[in-house]
N, C-alpha and C positions, 0 to 999 in steps of 0.2 A: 744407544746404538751398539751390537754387538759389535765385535771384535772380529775383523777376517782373518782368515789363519792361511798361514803356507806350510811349508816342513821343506828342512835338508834333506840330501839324501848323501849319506855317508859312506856307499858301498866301497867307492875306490879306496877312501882309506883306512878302511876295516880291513879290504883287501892285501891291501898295499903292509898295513901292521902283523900281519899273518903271513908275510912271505911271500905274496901272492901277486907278481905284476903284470902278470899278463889277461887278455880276457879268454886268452884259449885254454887257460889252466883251470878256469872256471867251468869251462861248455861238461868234459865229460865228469863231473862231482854231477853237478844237475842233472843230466843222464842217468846216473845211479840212481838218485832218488825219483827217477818218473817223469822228468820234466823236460821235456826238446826241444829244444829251442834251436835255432840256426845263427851260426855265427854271427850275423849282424846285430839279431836279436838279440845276444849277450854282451856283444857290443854297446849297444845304446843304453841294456841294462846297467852297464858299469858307467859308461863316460856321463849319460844323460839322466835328470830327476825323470822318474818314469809319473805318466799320467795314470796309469791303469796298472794295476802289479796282480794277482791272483794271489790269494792266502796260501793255494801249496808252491806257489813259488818261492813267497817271504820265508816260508816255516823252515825250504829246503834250505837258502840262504844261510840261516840264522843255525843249521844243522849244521853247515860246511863250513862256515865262518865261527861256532863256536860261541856270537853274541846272540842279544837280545834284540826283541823288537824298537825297544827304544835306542840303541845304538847306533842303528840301522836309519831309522826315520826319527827326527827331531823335529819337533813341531816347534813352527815359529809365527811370532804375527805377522801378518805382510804388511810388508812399507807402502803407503799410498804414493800414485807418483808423485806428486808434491813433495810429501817429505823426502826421499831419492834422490829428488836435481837439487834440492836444498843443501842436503849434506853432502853432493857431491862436487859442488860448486855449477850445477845447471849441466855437467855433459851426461857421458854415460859412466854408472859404477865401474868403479876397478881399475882405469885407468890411468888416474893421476895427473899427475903433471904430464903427461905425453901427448899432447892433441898436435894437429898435421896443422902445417903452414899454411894460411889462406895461400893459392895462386895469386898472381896479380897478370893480368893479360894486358902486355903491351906491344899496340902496332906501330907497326914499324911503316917509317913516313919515307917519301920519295923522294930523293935529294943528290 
């Protein structure tokens, strides 16, 4: 059976390693190189793994940021869900030891 692959996406902290913490310091570099995007759009480019990326986007990135394309995107194998709530003891990743207290709902009797 093959192997299904994901990838990281590293931008913020390539970003963030180059001095770079804002996404609005990013909008007008991409500008220069051809590419206009609107502030949300650089937005989600930085905080969010993008589904869809265009080559002169990457290339401009990789111009402004001074890395490579492997820097940038790291290919990983994806975890089946299975294995996920296995290693994460059954909740969601990341979170730890922090899950919320069951309620317990009690009525209150006439007396």
């Amino acid at each position: 059976m093959t192997a299904k692959l994901d990838y990281q996406w590293h931008l913020r902290t390539i970003m963030a390693n180059r001095g770079m913490f804002s996404t609005t310091d990013l909008r007008p570099l991409l500008a220069e190189r051809g590419i206009d995007l609107s502030p949300s759009q650089v937005y989600r480019l930085v905080v969010e793994k993008p589904e869809r990326l265009s080559l002169k986007t990457l290339v401009a990135l990789m111009d402004i940021l001074g890395c490579r394309m492997e820097e940038l995107v790291e290919p990983v194998a994806a975890a089946s869900r299975g294995r996920r709530r296995a290693a994460s003891g059954g909740g969601e990743a990341g979170i730890g030891s922090f899950r919320p207290t069951p309620a317990r709902i009690v009525r209150e009797t006439d007396g």
